[in-house]
N, C-alpha and C positions, 0 to 999 in steps of 0.2 A: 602306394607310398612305400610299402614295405622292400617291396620290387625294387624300386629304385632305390632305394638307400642301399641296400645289396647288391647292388651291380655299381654303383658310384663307390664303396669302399673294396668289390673287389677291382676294379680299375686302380684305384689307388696305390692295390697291392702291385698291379700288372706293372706300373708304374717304377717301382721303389726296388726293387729283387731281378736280378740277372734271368734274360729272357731264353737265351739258347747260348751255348757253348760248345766249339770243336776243339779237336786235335788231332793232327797227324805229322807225323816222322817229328816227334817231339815238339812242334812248335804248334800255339793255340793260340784262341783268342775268344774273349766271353761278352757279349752286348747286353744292352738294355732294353727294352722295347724303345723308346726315345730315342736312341741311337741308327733305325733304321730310317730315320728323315734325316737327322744332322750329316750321319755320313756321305749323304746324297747331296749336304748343300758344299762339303769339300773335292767334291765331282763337278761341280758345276752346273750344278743341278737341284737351284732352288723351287723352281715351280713346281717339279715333282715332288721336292722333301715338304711343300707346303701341302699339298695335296693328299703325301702321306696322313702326315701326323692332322690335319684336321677332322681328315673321315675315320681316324680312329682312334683317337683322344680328347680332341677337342670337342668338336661337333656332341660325338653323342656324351660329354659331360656337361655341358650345356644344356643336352637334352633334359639331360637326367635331374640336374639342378633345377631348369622349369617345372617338370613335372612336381617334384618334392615342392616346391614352391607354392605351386596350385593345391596340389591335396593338402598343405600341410592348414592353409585357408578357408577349404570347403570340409576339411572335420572340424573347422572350429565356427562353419556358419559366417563365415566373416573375411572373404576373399582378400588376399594382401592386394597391396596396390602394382599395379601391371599388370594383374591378371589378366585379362581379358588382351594383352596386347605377347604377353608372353602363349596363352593358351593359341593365340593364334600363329605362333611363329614355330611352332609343334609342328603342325603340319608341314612346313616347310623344309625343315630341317629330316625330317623320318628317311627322304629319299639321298640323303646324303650320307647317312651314316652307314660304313660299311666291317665292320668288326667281324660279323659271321664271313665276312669276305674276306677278309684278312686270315683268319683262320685257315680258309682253301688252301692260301698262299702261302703260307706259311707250313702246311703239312705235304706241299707241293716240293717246297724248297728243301726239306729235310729226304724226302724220297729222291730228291738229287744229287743229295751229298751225299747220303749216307753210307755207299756202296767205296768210299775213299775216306773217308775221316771218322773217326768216331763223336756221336754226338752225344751230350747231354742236356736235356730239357730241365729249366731254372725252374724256379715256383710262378716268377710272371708268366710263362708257359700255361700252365695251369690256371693259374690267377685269371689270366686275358681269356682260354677256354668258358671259364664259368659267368666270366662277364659278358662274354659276348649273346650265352645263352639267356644271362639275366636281363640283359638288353632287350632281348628280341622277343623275351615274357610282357616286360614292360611297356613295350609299343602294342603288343598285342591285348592285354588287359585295360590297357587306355580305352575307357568309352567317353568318346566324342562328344555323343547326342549328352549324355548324364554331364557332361560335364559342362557343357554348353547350357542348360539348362538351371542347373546349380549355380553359373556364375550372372549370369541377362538373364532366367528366364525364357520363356517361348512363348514369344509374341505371333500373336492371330496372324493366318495369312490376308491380304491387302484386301481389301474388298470389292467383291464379284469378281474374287477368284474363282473360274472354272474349271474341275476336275476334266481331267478326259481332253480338254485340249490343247497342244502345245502352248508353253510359257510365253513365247517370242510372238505369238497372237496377239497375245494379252497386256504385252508389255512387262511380262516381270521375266523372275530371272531366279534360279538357285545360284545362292551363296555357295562357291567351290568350297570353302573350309570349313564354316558350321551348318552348310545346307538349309539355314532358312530361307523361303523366298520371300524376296524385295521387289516392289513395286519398282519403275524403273523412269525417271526421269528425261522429257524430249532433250532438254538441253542439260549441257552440263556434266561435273562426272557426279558419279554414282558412287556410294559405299555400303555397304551391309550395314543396318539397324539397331545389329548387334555384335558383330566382330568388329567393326567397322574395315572389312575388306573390302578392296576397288574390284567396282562389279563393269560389267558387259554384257550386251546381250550375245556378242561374240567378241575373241576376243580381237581387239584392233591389228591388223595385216597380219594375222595368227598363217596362212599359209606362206605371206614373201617371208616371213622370220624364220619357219619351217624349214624353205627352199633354200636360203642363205647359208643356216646351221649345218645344212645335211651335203650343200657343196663346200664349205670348209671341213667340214668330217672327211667327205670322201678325197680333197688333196691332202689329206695330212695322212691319210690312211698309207697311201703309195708311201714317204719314208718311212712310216713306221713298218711296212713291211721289209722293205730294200737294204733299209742300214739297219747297223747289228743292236739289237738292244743291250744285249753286256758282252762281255769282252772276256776271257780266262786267261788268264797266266799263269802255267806250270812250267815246274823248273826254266823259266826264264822264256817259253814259248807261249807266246798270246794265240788265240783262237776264238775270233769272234763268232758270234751266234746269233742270228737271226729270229722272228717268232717261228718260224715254219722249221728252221734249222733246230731250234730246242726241240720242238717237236717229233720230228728226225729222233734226236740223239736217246731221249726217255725211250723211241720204239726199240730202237736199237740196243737199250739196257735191257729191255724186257717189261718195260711200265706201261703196257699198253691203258692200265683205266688212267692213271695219270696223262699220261698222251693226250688222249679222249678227253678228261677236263680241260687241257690246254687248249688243244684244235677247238672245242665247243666255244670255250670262253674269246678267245682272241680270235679264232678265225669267222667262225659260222654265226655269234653272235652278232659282232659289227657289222658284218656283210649282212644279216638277214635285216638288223634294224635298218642299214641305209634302203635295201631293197621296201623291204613294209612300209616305210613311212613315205618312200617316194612315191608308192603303189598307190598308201592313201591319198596322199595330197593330188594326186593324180586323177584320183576316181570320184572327188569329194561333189563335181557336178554332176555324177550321173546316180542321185540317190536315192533313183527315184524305177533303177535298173538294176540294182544289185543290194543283197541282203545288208544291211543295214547294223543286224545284230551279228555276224558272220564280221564284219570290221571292225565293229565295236570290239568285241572281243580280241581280235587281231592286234585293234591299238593297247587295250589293256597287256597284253603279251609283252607288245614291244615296250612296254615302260616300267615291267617288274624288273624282266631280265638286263635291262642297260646294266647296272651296275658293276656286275655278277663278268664282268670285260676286267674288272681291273685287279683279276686275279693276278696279270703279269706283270702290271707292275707292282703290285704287292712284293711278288717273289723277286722279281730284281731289287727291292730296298732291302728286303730280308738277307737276301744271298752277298749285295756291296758290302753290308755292314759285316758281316759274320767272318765272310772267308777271306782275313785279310793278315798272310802271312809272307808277306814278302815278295822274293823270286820265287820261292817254292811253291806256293800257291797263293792267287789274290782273283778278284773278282769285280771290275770297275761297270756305271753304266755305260751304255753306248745312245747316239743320239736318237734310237727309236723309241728310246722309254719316253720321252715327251713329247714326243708322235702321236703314239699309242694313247699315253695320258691323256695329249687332247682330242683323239676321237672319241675317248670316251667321254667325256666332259659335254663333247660336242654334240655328240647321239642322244645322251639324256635331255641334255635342253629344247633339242629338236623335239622333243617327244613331248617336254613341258610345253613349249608354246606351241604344239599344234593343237587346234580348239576340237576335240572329239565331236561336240554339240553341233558341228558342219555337215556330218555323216547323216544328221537324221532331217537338214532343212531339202525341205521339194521344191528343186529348181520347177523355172517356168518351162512349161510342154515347147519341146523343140521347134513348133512350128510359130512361139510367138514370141522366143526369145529374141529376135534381130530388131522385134518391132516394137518390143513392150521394154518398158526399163522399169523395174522395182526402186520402190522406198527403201524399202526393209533392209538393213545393214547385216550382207551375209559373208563375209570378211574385210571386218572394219570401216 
């Protein structure tokens, strides 16, 4: 609780105090951290300045409010009302918040100017620094099980639960958010006992949803490569930039670890997650042929690093709002930022709904699948 309350009033700060400030050849200009979404919605560039400002203001205020919420219930023995609905909407929210990502992008964007203008960093600068790190204490100090236990309770698993052998045997099922297992009903939907979250023994067309996410990722990927994500104008000469062309230009300044962030984040990350996750969905019926734990692993990968992509458009809300001095210098988006925006949107989700719990079911021996048809619902 303590955590959170100091990370919700340093936000406040980040909030309230001038975030970055430039100047060159006499003329400047000074933002707010709020200012890097609005000025994207006078671009034409709503979907992006929403996308901004929720994963790093909203969202994890919201968080942070729940949390404070919960604990301030569970020291007094006496859980407020919603607990239990707000505790469950934690988990949902964690993979959205991106503030230590904002951060990247934001020390990205300053190692781009900074060789042309002089900078000065605000106190929201700082403010947003220590918030981000008080954030990222916050989520980590969250215990789940303690908490979940404090608010329901832990109720006995179903009876003639069997240790040792697959759930989906049995008919039951772990809960994805508070991990208890639920016995699981033939008909009918299902909800956890004690979060009351909608359960499955997998989840319903978990790979067509898969397949669908990760072919609109990969069309939207092509403009967001193709056309320019921002645009420059000096002394009255525009010179649009590409991801690959940014990329270029930091080498050519001499930024090679900056580079190196960029290419990782925008190039090698989306290409690797459409790669992994087509690879999974792919291999999901031969599980009985390939390491198991070896995927597993591979999908946990691909669903830390999704986020850790929207380094660039970070730094293009950063860079619109800041460098806006006229003909002398300005800095507009271009329409790959909500290209880009939505691969990434689109790679995470792909990664949410594909059911990991697929990788470890044993298909039928090859020799009796043409002639045997299963019960057992192994993609919805």
């Amino acid at each position: 609780m303590a955590l959170a309350i100091a990370a919700l009033t340093a936000l406040l700060l980040a909030i309230s105090f001038p975030f970055i400030s430039f100047s060159v050849g006499g003329v400047g200009n000074r933002i707010e951290l709020s200012q890097t979404a609005t000025t994207l919605i006078g671009f034409h560039q709503p979907l992006v300045a929403i996308a901004v400002i929720m994963t790093i203001v909203v969202l994890p205020a919201v968080y942070l409010v729940g949390v404070i919420w919960l604990q301030f219930g569970l020291l007094q023995n006496r859980p407020m009302p919603y607990s239990r609905d707000i505790a469950r909407s934690l988990a949902h929210l964690t993979p959205w918040m991106m503030a230590d990502v904002f951060i990247i992008g934001a020390l990205v964007s300053l190692i781009k100017i900074v060789g042309i203008a002089q900078i000065e960093l605000g106190i929201s600068f700082w403010a947003f620094c220590v918030f981000a790190v008080l954030l990222l204490t916050t989520t980590q100090s969250l215990d789940a099980d303690w908490m979940w236990f404090s608010l329901e309770g832990e109720p006995l698993a179903p009876e003639g639960t069997q240790t040792g052998r697959p759930a989906a045997e049995q008919g039951l099922t772990g809960c994805p958010t508070c991990g208890l297992i639920n016995k699981l009903k033939p008909q009918g939907r299902n909800y956890c006992i004690r979060c009351h979250e909608k359960l499955h023994q997998r989840l319903p067309h978990s790979l067509q949803r898969t397949w669908a996410l990760l072919a609109a990722s990969a069309i939207m990927y092509v403009p967001a490569n193709v056309y320019p994500i921002m645009t420059t104008t000096s002394l009255g000469h525009s010179s649009p930039s590409t991801i690959i062309g940014g990329v270029v230009q930091l080498i050519q300044m001499g930024s090679w670890p900056i580079a190196a962030v960029i290419f990782i984040a925008s190039v090698i990350v989306p290409v690797g997650k459409l790669v992994a996750l087509t690879w999974l969905c792919l291999v999901v019926s031969r599980s009985n042929e390939l390491n198991a734990n070896s995927r597993t692993r591979l999908y946990r990968l691909t669903e830390f690093i999704g986020r850790w992509s929207m380094v660039d458009v970070f730094v293009v809300a950063i860079l619109v709002a800041l460098i806006r001095a006229g003909s002398l210098m300005s800095i507009s988006p271009g329409p790959a930022a909500l290209a880009f925006g939505a691969v990434v949107v689109l790679t995470m989700l792909a990664a949410m709904t594909f059911d990991p719990r697929l990788i470890w079911d044993q298909p039928l021996p090859k020799s009796s699948r043409r002639k045997t048809a299963t019960k057992d619902i192994v993609d919805g």
